[in-house]
C-alpha positions as CSV (number, residue, x, y, z in Angstrom):
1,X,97.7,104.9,114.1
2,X,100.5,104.4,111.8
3,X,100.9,100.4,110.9
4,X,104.0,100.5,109.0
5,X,106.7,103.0,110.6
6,X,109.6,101.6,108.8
7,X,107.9,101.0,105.4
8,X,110.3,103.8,103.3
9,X,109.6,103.0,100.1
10,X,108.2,99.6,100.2
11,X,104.5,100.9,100.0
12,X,105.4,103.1,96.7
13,X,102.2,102.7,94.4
14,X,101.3,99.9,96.8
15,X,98.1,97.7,95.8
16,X,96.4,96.4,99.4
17,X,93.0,94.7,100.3
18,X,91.6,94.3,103.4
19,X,90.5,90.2,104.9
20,X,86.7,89.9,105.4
21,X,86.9,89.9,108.7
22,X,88.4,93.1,109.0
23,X,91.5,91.5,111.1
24,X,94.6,91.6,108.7
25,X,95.5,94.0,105.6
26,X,97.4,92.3,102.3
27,X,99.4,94.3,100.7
28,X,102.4,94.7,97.8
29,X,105.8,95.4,99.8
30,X,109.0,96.3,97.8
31,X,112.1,95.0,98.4
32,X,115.0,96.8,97.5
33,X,117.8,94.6,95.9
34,X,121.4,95.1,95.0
35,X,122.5,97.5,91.7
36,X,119.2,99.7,91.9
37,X,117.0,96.6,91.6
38,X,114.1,96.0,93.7
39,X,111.3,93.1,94.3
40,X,107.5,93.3,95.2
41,X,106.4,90.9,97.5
42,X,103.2,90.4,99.3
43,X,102.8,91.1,102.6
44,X,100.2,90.4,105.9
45,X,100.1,92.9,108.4
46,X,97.6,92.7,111.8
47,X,95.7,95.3,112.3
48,X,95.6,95.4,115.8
49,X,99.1,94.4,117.1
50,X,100.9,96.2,113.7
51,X,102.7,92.6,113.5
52,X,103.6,92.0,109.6
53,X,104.8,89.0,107.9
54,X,105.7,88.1,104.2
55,X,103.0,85.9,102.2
56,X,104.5,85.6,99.2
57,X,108.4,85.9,98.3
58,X,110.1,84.5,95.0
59,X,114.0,85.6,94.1
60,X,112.5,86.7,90.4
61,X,109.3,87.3,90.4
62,X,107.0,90.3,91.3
63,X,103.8,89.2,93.5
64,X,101.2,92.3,92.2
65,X,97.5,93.9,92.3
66,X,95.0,93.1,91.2
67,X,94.7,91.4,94.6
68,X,91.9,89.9,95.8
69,X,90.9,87.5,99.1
70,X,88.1,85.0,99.3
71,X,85.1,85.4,100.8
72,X,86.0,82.8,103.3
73,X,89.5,84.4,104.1
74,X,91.6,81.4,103.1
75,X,93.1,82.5,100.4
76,X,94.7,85.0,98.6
77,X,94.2,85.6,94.3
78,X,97.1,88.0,93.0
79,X,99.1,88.4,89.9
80,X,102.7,86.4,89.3
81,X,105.3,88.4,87.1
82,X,108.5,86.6,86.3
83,X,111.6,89.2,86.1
84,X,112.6,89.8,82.3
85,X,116.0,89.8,81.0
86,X,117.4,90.1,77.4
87,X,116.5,86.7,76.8
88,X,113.2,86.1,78.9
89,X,110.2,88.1,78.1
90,X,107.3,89.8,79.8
91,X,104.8,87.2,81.8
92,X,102.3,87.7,84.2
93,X,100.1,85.0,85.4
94,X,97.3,84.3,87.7
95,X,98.6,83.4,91.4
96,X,96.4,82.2,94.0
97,X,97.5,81.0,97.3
98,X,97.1,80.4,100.7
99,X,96.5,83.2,103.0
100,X,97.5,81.1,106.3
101,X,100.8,79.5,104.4
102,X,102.1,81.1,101.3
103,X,101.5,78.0,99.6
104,X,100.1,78.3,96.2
105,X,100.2,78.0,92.2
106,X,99.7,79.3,88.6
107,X,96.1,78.7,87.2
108,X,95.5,79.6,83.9
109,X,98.6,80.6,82.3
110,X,97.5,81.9,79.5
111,X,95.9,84.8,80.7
112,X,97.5,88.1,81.9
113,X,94.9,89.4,84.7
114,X,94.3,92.8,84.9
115,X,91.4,92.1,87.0
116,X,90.4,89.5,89.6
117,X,87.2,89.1,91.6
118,X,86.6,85.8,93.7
119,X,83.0,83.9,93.2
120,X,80.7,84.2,96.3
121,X,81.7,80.3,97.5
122,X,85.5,80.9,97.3
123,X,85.2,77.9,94.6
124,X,86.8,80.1,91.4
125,X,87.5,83.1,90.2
126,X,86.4,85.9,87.7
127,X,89.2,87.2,85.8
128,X,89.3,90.1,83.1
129,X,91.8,89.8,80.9
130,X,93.4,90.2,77.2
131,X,92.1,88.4,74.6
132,X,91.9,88.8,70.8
133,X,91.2,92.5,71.0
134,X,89.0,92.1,73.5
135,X,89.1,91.7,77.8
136,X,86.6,88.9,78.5
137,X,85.7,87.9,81.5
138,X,86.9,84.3,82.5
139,X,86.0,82.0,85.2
140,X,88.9,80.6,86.6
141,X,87.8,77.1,89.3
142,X,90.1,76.0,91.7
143,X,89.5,72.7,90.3
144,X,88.2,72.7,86.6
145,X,88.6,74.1,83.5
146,X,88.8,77.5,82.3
147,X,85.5,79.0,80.9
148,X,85.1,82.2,79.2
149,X,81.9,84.2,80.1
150,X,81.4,87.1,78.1
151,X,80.6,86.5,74.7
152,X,80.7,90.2,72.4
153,X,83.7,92.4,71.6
154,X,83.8,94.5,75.0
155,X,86.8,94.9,77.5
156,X,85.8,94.4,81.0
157,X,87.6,95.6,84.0
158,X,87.1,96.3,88.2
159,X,85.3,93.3,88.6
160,X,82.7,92.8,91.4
161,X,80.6,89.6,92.6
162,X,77.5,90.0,94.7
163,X,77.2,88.7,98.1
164,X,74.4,86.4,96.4
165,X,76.8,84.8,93.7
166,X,74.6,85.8,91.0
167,X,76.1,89.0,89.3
168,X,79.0,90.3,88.4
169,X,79.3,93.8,88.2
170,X,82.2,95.4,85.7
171,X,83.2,98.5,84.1
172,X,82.1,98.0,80.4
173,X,83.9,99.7,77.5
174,X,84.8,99.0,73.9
175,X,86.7,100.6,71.1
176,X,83.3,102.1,70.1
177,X,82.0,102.3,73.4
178,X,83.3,104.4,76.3
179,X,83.3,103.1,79.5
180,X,79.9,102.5,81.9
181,X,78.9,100.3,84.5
182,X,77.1,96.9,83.4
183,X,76.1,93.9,85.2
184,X,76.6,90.4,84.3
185,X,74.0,87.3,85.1
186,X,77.0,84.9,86.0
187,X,74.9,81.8,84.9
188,X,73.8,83.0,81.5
189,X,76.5,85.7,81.0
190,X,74.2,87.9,80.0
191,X,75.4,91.8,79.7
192,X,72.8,94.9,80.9
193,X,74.4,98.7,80.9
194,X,73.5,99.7,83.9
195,X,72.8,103.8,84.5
196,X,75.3,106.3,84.7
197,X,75.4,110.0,85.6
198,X,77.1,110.3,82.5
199,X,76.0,109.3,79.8
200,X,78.0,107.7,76.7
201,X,78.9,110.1,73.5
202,X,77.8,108.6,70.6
203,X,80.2,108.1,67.6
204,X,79.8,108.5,64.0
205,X,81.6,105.8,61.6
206,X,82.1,101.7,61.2
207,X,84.5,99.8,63.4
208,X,85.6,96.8,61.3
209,X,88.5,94.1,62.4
210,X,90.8,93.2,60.5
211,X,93.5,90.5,60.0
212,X,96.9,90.5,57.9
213,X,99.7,86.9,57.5
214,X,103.1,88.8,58.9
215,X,106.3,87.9,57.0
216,X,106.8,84.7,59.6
217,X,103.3,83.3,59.4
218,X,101.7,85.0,62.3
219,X,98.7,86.4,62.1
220,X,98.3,90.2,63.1
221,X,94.8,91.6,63.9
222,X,93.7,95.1,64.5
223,X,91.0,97.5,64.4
224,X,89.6,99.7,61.6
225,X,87.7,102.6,62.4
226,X,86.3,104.2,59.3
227,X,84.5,107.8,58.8
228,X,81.3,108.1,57.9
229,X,80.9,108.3,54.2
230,X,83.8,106.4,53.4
231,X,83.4,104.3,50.1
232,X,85.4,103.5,46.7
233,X,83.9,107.1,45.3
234,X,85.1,109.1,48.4
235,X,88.2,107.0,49.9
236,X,89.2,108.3,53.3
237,X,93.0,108.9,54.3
238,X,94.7,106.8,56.6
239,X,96.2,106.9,59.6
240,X,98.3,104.6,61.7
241,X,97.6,105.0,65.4
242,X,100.3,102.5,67.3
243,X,99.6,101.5,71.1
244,X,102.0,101.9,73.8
245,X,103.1,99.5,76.2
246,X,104.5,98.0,74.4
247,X,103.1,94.7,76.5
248,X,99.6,95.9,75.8
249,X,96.6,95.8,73.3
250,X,93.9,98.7,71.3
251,X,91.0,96.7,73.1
252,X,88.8,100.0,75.1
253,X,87.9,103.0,75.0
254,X,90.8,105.6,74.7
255,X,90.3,109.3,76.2
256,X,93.6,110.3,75.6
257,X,94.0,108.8,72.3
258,X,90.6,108.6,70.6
259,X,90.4,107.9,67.1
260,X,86.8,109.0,66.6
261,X,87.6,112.6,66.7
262,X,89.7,111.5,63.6
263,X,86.6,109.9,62.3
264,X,85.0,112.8,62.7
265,X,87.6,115.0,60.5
266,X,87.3,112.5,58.2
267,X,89.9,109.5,58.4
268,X,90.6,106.2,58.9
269,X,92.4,105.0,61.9
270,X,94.0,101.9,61.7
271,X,94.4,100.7,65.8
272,X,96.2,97.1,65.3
273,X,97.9,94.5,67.4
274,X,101.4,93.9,66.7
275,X,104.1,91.9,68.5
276,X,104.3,91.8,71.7
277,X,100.9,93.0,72.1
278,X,98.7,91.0,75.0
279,X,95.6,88.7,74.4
280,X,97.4,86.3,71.5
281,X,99.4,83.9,73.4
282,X,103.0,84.1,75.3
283,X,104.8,83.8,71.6
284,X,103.3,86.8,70.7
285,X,105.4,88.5,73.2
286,X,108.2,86.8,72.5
287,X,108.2,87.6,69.4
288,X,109.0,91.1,69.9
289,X,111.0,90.8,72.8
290,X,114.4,92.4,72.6
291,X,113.8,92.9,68.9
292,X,111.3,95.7,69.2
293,X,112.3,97.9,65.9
294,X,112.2,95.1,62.8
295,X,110.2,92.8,64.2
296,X,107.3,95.2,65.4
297,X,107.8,96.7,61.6
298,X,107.1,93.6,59.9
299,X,104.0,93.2,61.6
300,X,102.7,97.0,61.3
301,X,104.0,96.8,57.4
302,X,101.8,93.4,56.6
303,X,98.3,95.0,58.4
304,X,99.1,98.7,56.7
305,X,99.1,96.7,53.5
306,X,95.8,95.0,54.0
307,X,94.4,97.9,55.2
308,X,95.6,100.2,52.6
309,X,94.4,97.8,49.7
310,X,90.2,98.6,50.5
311,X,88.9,100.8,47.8
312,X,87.7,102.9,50.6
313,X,90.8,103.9,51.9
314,X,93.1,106.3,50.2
315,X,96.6,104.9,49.9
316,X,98.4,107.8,48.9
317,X,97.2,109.9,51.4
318,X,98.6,108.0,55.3
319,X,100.3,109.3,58.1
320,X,101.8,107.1,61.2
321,X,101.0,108.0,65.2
322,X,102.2,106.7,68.3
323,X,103.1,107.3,72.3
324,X,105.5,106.1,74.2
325,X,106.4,102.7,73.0
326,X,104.3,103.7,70.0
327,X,105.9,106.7,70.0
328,X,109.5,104.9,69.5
329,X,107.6,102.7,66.9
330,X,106.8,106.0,65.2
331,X,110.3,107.2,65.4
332,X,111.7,104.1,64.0
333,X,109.2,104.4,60.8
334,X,110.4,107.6,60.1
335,X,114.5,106.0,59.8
336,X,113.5,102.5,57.8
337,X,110.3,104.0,55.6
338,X,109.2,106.6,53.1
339,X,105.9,105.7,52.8
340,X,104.0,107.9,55.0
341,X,103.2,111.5,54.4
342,X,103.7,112.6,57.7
343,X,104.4,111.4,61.2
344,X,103.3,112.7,65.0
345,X,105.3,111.3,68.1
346,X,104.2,111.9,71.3
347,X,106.6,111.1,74.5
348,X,108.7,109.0,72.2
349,X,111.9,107.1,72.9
350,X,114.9,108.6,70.5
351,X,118.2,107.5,72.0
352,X,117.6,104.1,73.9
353,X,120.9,104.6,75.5
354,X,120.1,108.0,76.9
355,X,116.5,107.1,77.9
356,X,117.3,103.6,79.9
357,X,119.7,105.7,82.2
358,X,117.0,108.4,82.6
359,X,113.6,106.8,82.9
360,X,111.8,106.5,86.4
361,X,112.1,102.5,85.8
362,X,115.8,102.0,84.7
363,X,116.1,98.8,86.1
364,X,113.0,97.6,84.0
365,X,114.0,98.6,80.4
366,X,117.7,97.6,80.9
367,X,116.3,94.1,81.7
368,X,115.5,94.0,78.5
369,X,118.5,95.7,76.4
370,X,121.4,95.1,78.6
371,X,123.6,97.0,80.5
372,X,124.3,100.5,78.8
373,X,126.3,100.2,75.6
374,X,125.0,96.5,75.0
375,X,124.9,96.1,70.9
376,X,120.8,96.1,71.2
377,X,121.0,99.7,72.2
378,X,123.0,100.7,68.9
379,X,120.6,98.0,66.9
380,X,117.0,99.4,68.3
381,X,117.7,103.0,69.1
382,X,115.8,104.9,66.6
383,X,118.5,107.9,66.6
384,X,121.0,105.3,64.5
385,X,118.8,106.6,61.3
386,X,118.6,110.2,62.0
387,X,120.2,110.7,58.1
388,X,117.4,108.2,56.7
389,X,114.8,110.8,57.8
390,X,113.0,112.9,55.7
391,X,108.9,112.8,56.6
392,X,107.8,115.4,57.5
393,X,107.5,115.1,61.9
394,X,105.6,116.7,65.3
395,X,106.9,115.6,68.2
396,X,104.8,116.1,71.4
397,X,106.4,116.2,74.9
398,X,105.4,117.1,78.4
399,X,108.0,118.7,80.6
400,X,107.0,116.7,83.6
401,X,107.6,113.2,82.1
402,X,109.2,111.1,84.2
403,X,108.6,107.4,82.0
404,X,110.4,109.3,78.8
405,X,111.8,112.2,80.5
406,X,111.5,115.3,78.2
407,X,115.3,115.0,77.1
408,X,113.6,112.7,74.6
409,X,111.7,114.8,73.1
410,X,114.2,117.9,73.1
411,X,117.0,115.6,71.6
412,X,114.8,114.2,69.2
413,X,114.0,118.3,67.9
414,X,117.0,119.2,68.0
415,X,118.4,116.5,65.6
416,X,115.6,117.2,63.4
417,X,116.2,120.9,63.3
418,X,120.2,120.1,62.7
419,X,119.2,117.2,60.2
420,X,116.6,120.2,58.4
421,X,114.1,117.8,58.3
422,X,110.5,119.5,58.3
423,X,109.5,119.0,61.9
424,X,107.4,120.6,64.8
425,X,107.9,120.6,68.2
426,X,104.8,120.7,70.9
427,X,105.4,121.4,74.1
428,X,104.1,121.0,77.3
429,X,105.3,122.5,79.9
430,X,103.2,121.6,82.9
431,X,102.0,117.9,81.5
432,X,103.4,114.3,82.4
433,X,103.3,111.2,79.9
434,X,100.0,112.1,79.0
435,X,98.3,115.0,77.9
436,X,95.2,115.4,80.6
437,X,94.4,119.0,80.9
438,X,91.4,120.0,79.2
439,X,92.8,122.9,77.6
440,X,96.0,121.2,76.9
441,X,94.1,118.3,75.2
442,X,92.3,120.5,73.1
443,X,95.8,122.2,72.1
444,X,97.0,118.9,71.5
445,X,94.2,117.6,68.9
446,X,94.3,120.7,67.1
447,X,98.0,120.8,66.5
448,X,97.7,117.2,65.2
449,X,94.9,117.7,63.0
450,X,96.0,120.9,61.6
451,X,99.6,119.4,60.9
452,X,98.0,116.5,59.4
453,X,95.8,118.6,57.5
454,X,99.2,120.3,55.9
455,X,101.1,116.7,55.0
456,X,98.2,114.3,54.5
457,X,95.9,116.7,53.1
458,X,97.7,119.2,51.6
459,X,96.2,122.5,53.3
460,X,98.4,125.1,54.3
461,X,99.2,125.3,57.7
462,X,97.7,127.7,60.6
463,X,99.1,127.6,63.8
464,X,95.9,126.7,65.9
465,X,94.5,129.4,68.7
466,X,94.5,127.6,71.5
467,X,98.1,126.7,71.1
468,X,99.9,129.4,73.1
């Protein structure tokens, strides 16, 4: 029985969670608004008469998953995201209100939740969230202060309390550690990996953190994974890995990007934090925010330098990697810097211009840089320094990217072909923002490594075999 005949396109990607008694469904509801804008409110619909009404409404803000109702059915836990614009940044912020009224607040500001999971006596909440290169979990009362409950460097996610109150089961993972289930004694927060049917890969190296003093007094964090072997007698090259997002943070396990296969051929990977990266605070964001290019530089350049001062690594021998927003990042290196031996850009932002008009989520970037032909898009838009370029480049694309549709990546080569800059172009035809066919992902490691292995290393090249 269909609940929702007229829904269109309010349920796209729609985040939804059933009341404990099985009466009433929550769920995310977009609201289409004037100039291609649109709002997501939360909605309350009865499952046996099909009768809906809005929960929570706000004229600029988002009401989002994770959603999550208490165990007594009176209220409602949810995330809070305030519309951004070129002057106000990215926030999101832990909502909870109630499910017979609407009426509710922000607890814990300071956190941006990526997970919720309500206690078993509807007195708190468990939140994962951001934190220092890590995703704790927090436990968030109704009345009380905040208190943090995991204690070691993992990131946590798809929180679950037990009917009893005493556990908390979680998806554990780490930079070092790829993702299994683990329960958590709520009283004691004690951690136990629980078994899976598949088990974790070990890797091979150190994982070190590391902090650098950026150019404005901020302090910008990251993570150093270092090869086995590495040491003052056998320095490892270097390589710069930036994180996407760009609201985000190197905190997990990465499949897609995983800098232990680097390890394993022998480098360093530098994974760090930079502005507007999550788990440091709101000003980290807004640090960043509509100043993506210099600002995000600063940072990068200040950690890079820390980094590239250990007698372990070698200096001279670096190369810079990034998708999406790292992808832009890597872009932008190649126009304002000469240090690096080589760079690799995957599903990168070239022409800001071109990509805000393009993108699935229009509305959302030209928040941020204005309408089309704003001064920020001339300021920020890597393609400005097209003549400044001469590292040597592979750019990576997938046909069937709809975040940075493959005019990106095609622009972008052709510039660099017109320009005579030493570049390669990857392509792939039948692969979104991400690369997630086996074959495909082994294409797309090899390529990297073997054009790295040319630059950084200086081997000649070979075109790999599984690259078609």
């Amino acid at each position: 029985r269909e609940l929702t005949p007229d829904a269109g396109n309010a349920l796209r990607n729609a985040v939804f969670e059933l009341t404990p008694d099985g009466a009433r469904v929550v769920t995310t509801w977009r609201v289409e608004l004037p100039r291609g804008e649109f709002r997501t409110d939360l909605v309350v619909i009865d499952l046996a008469t099909g009768e809906r009404r809005t929960l929570l409404t706000e004229e600029g803000q988002d009401f989002e998953g994770p959603l999550a109702i208490s165990p007594d059915g009176a209220r409602l836990a949810c995330s809070r995201s305030r519309f951004t614009s070129m002057e106000v940044s990215a926030r999101s912020e832990l909502w909870i209100a109630d499910l017979a009224t609407g009426e509710g607040r922000a607890y814990a500001p300071e956190l941006f939740p990526s997970g919720v999971a309500w206690a078993s006596d509807s007195a708190s909440v468990y939140v994962v969230a951001d934190h220092q290169g890590r995703r704790p979990v927090f436990q968030v009362p109704l009345d009380g202060e905040v208190r943090r409950i995991t204690a070691d460097d993992a990131a946590y996610a798809q929180p679950d309390v037990t009917a009893d109150g005493r556990f908390l089961y979680v998806v554990r993972s780490a930079v070092d550690l790829a993702p299994g289930p683990a329960r958590i004694e709520l009283a004691t927060g004690e951690v136990t990996d629980l078994p899976s049917p598949a088990p974790r890969p070990e890797v091979r190296g150190t994982l070190t953190e590391v902090t650098a003093t950026a150019d404005d007094g901020q302090t910008v964090r990251g993570w150093l994974v270092l090869p086995e072997g590495a040491s003052a007698d056998d320095p490892a090259p270097f390589l710069l890995w930036i994180h996407g997002g760009p609201v985000a943070s190197w905190n997990d396990w990465q499949w897609r990007w995983q800098s232990w296969i680097m390890a394993e051929h022998g480098y360093a990977v530098l994974l760090p934090d930079p502005c507007l990266s999550t788990g440091y605070g709101q000003h980290m964001i807004d640090r960043g925010w509509g100043d993506w290019g210099p600002r995000t530089q600063a940072d990068l350049d200040a950690i890079v330098d820390v980094v590239l001062a250990r007698d372990d690594i070698d200096s001279e021998r670096i190369a810079a990697m990034g998708g999406s927003f790292g992808g832009y990042m890597a872009n932008w290196l190649a126009g304002h810097t000469d240090r690096y031996r080589a760079i690799v850009t995957h599903a990168s932002l070239w022409n800001l211009d071109q990509f805000a008009g393009t993108t699935d989520a229009a509305h959302y970037w030209q928040r941020e840089f204005g309408a089309p032909g704003s001064d920020r898009y001339d300021r920020l838009s890597p393609h400005r320094s097209l003549d400044k370029i001469t590292t040597p480049m592979l750019v990576i694309h997938g046909d069937k990217d709809y975040r940075v549709p493959i005019g990106e990546g095609l622009r972008l080569w052709w510039d660099l072909r017109r320009s005579e800059v030493d570049a390669k172009f990857l392509y792939f035809p039948d692969e979104n923002h991400w690369i997630l066919k086996p074959g495909n992902t082994v294409a797309w490691y090899e390529t990297v490594l073997a054009f790295l292995a040319q630059h950084v290393l200086g081997e000649e090249w070979k075109r790999p075999d599984s690259v078609a």
